[in-house]
Structures are given as structure tokens and as C-alpha cells.
C-alpha positions as CSV (number, residue, x, y, z in Angstrom):
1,X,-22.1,11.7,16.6
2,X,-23.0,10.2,19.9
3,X,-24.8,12.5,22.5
4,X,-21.8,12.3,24.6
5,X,-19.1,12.9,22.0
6,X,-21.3,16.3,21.6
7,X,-21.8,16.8,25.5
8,X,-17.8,16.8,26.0
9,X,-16.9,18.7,23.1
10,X,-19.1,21.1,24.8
11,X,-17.2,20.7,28.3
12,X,-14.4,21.2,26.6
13,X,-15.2,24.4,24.9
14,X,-16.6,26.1,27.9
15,X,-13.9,25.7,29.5
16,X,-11.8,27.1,27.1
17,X,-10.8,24.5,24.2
18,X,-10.5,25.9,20.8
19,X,-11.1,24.3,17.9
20,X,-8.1,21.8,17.1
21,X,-6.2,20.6,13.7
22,X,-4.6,17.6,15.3
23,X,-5.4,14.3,17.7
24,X,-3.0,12.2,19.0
25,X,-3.4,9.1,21.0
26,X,-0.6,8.3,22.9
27,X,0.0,4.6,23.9
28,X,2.0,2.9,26.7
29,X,4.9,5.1,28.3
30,X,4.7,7.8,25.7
31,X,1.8,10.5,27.8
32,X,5.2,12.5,28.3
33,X,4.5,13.4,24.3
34,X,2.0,15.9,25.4
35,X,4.6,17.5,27.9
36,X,5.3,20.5,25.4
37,X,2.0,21.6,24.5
38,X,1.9,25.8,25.0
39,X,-0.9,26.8,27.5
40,X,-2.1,23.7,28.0
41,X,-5.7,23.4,28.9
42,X,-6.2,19.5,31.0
43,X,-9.7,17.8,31.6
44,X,-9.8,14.3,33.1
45,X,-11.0,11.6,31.0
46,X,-13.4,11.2,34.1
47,X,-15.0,14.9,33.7
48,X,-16.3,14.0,30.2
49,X,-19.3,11.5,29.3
50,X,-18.5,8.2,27.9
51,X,-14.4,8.9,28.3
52,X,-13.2,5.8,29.2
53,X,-10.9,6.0,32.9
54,X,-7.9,3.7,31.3
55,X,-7.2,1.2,34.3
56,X,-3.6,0.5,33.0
57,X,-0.3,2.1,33.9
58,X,1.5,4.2,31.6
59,X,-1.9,5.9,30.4
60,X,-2.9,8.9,32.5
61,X,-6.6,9.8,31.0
62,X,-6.2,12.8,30.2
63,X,-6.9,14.9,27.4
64,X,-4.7,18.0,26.9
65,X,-5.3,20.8,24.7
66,X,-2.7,23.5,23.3
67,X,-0.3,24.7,20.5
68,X,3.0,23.0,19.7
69,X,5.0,24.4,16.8
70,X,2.3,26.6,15.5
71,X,-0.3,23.7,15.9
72,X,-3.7,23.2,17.7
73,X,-3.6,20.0,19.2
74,X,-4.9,17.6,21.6
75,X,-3.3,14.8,23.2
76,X,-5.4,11.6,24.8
77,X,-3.4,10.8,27.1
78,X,-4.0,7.0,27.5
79,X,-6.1,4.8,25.9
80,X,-8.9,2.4,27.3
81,X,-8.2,-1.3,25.9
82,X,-10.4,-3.9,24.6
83,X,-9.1,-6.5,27.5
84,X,-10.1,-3.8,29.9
85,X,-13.9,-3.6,29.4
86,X,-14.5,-6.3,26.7
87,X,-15.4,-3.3,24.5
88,X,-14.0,-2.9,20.9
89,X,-15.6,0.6,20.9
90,X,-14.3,1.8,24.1
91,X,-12.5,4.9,22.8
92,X,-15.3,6.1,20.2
93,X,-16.8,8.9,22.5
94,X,-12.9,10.6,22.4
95,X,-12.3,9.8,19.1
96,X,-15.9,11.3,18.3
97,X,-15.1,14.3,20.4
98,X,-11.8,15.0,18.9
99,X,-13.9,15.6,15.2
100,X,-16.4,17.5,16.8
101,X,-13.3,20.1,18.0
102,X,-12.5,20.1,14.0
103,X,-9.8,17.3,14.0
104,X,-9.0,16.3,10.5
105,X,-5.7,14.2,11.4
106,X,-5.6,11.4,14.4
107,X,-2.0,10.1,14.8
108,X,-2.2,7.1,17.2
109,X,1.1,6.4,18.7
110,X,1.8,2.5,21.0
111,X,3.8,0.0,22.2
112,X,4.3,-3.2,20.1
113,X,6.2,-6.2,19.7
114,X,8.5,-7.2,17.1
115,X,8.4,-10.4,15.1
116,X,10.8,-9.9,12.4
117,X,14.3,-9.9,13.2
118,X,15.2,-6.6,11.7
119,X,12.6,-5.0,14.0
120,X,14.3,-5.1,17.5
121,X,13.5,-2.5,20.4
122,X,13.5,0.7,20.4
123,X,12.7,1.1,16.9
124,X,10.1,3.2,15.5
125,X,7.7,1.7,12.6
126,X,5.1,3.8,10.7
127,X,2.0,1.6,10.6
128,X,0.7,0.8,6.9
129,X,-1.6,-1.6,7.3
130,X,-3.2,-3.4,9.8
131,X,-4.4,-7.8,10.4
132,X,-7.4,-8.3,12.4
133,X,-8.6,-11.8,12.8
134,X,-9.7,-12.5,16.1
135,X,-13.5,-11.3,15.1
136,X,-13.9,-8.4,17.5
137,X,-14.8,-5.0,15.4
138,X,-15.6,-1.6,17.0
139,X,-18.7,-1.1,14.4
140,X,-20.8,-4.5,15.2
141,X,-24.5,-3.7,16.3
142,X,-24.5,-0.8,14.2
143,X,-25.1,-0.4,10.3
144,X,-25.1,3.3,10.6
145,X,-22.4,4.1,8.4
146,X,-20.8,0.7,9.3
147,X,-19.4,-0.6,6.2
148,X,-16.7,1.4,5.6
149,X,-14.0,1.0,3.1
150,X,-10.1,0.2,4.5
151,X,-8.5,0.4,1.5
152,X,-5.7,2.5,2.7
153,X,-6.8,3.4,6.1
154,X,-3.4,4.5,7.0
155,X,-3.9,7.7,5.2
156,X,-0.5,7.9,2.3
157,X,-0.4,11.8,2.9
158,X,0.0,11.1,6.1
159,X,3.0,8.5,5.4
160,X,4.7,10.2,3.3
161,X,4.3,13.2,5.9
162,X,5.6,11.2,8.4
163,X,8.5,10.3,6.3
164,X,9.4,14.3,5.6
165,X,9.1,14.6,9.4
166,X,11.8,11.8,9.9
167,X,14.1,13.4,7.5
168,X,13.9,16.7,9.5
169,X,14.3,15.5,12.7
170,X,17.1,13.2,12.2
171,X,15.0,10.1,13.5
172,X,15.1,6.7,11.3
173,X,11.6,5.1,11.0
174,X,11.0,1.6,9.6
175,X,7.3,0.6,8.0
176,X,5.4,-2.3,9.0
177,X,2.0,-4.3,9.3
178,X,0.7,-4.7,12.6
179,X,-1.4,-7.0,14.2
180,X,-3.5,-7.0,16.3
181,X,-4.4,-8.6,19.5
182,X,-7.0,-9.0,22.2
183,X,-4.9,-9.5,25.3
184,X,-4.6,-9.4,28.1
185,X,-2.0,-12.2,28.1
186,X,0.5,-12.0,25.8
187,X,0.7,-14.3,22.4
188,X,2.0,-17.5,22.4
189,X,5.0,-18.7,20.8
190,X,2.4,-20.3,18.7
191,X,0.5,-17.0,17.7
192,X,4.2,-15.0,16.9
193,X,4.9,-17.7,14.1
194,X,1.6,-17.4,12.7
195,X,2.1,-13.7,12.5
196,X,4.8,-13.6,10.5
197,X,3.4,-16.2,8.2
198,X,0.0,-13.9,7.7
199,X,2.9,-11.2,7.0
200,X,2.9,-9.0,10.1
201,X,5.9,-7.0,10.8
202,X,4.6,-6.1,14.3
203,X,1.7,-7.5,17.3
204,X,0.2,-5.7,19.3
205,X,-3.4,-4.8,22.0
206,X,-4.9,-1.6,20.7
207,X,-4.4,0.8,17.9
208,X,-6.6,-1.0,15.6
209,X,-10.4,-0.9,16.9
210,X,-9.1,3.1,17.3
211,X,-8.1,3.3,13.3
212,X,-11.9,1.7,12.2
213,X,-13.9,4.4,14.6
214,X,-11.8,7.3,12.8
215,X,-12.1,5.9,9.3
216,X,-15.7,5.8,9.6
217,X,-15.8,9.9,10.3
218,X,-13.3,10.5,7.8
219,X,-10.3,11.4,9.5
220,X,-7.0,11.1,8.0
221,X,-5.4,8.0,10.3
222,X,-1.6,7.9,10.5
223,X,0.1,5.2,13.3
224,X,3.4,5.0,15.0
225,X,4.3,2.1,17.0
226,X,7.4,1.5,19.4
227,X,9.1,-1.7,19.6
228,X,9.6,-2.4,22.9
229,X,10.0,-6.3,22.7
230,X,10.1,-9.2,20.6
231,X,7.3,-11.8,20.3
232,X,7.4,-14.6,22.5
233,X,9.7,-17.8,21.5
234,X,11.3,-15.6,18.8
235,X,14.4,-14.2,19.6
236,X,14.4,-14.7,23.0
237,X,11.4,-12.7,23.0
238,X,10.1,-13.1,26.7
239,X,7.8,-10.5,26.7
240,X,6.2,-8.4,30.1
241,X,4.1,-5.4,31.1
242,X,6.9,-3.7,32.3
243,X,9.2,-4.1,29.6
244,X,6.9,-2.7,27.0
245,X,6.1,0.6,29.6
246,X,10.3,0.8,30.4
247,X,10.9,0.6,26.2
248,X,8.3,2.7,25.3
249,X,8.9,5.6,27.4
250,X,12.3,5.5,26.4
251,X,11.7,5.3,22.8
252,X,9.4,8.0,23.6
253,X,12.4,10.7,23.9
254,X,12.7,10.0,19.9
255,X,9.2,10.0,19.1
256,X,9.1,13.8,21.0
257,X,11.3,14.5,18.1
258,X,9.5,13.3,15.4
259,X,6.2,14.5,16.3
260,X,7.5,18.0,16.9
261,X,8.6,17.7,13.1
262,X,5.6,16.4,12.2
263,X,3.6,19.2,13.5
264,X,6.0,21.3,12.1
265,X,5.6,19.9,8.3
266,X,2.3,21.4,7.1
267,X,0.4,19.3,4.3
268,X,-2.3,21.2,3.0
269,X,-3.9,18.0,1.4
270,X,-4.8,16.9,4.4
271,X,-7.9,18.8,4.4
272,X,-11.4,18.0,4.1
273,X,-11.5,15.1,6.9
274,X,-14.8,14.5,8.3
275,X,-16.7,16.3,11.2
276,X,0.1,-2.2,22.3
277,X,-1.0,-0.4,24.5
């Protein structure tokens, strides 16, 4: 762990953070997940070292710690992109911090566009694999514990948790491959065809950099996305900033749903972790 992973789980703690079971990173339009957290304890992302201050709307930097259905969690609220800084590590020091407050599970949630036509928006997908092509990886420079295996780096116990959740809550979810994206422009017409020949169900400008950094500590990684527009040139897609943040946080009221069930639907197995937007 980074000395400033360590110096903000210490913030944290002193002022009052217990230990949690559960981190969630919520994406564009979807903070509002974090609005029913019990006693809720809030700390800037600008109060803690090496937290990224996310620049884009739709992503407050924040991190907020509490219980939900019976659960310690904490919510980032907001994510720092790679288009932002040029950093494919950007969000290591929160990610790091999260396992140093006992987090054994990270559920990312974000905005993504669709490029299949049975994926329109306002659909949820569970993420089960990710493409990543455009050379840019959170681990390069280091070989500390760099080459780390992906074979299902979108934990199954966490899928098939997800699945139970969806069931309970009444909320249809979809799976899909996502892939991502630099940004900050959005893909061509071009790019969307390619995707779907390379199989993605989904593209996308975060979430993956995020899923390396918490494979490599051992955490237990599952992904939601929200559709929130088709790829460009396919469908009509015609895709915008504001679009994705308008779908998103719509689609978010649905996504409250599921990840209230989700909390709700206790795996033991998932023990034993290590320490679009």
C-alpha cells in the first residue's frame, strides 16, 4: 500500500470511519446511490492524500461512509478519469484506501454506451469481462505485484450475487463485455463497428483501469454499467455529455434498487479478499 492510501485510511478513522465490508464507485449521474447510507460520515476527496478532485459533472468527490441494509459501506462518490489527468492509475490511492478500511468487495457502477441493438438506454448490464486495447494500463512502471492474472476478474460470486439481487428487487439486468475507451471525445462511427466485431456488448471511459488496481489487492470486483446511449453511427447513436449524465441518473432510480438488494443478499464466499464515466 501507498503511503497515502495508509495516511487517509487514517483520516478516515479518526474521524470516525469504521472498518467497512463494501466499496462502491459510483459513475456518472448515479452519486445519488449513496443517498441512503444510515449515519453517514462525508470527507472530501480533497481532505485525503492522493484522492483525486474529479473535474467532471455528475461525480461529486466524495467518499461516504455508513450502514445500508445491515451493511458497512462506503461510496466514492465520483471517479477521476484517465482523459482528466493522463493517469491510468488516478484512482489507486481510493481504491487502496477502501482495502485498508477491510473492503473485500468493490462494485463499480457507470455510464456506457450500447453497441448492440438489444442493448438500448436505460438498461442495466452486469459487466463480465472487459477489452482493453488502446495500450494504457494502471500497473506500468511498476513490477511490484504487476502481473496479475485476469482470468475472471469480474469475480462469478459476485455475478451470480448480482443475479439473486435482480430477482429480489424486481429489476431485469442484461450481461455484457465492455470496452474500454480513453476519451475524452467520443468513438467514432469507425471505432463502434470495430467494437462489436472484437465482441463488445458495451464502450465506455473508465471502469476498467479501476478493475486492474483492485485485482491486484485481491478484492472481489463486480461492475454495473448503465446504458445511457448508443455508439455513434449505430442506431442513430449521436452520443453527448449530457445525455449519458440525464440517462444515467435516471437509470440510477433502478440501480438504488438493485444495490439495496445486493447489500441485502449476504454471500459468505466472498471472504478472504485481500488487505463511462
Amino acid at each position: 500500500m501507498t503511503s497515502n492510501a495508509e495516511a487517509a485510511a487514517d483520516i478516515l478513522q479518526q474521524r470516525g470511519a469504521a472498518n467497512v465490508d463494501i466499496a462502491i464507485v459510483t459513475g456518472t449521474g448515479l452519486a445519488s446511490l449513496a443517498d441512503q447510507v444510515v449515519n453517514p460520515l462525508i470527507t472530501p476527496y480533497a481532505d485525503l492524500p492522493g484522492f483525486p478532485v474529479p473535474q467532471v459533472a455528475g461525480h461529486p468527490g466524495n467518499v461516504v461512509i455508513g450502514e445500508q441494509e445491515g451493511v458497512r459501506v462506503a461510496y466514492l462518490q465520483g471517479r477521476s478519469h484517465f482523459y482528466e489527468t493522463g493517469d491510468p492509475a488516478a484512482m489507486a490511492t481510493p481504491i487502496e484506501t477502501m482495502a485498508l478500511l477491510g473492503a473485500q468487495t468493490l462494485l463499480l457502477t457507470c455510464a456506457a454506451g450500447s453497441v448492440r441493438a438489444d442493448l438500448y438506454p436505460g438498461m442495466i448490464v452486469a459487466v463480465t469481462d472487459h477489452i482493453n486495447l488502446n495500450g494504457f494500463n494502471p500497473l506500468i512502471g511498476s513490477t511490484d505485484n504487476a502481473f496479475i492474472n485476469m482470468n475472471e476478474a469480474y469475480d462469478k460470486r459476485v455475478q451470480r450475487r448480482l443475479k439473486r439481487a435482480a430477482l429480489a428487487a424486481g429489476v431485469t439486468i442484461h450481461e455484457g463485455v465492455f470496452m474500454w475507451f480513453p476519451g475524452p471525445s467520443f468513438e467514432t462511427p469507425a471505432e463502434i463497428r470495430a467494437a462489436r466485431l472484437l465482441g463488445a456488448h458495451m464502450v465506455g471511459m473508465s471502469l476498467v483501469p479501476e478493475v486492474i488496481l483492485a485485482r491486484r489487492l485481491a478484492l472481489n470486483v463486480g461492475a454495473l454499467a448503465v446504458v445511457t446511449n448508443f455508439g455513434a453511427g449505430f442506431t442513430g447513436g449521436n452520443p453527448s455529455h449530457a445525455e449519458s449524465r440525464d440517462v444515467a441518473a435516471s437509470g440510477g432510480i433502478v440501480l438504488k434498487r438493485l444495490v439495496r438488494a445486493f447489500l441485502k443478499t449476504g454471500d459468505d464466499r466472498l471472504s478472504g479478499g485481500g488487505a463511462r464515466g
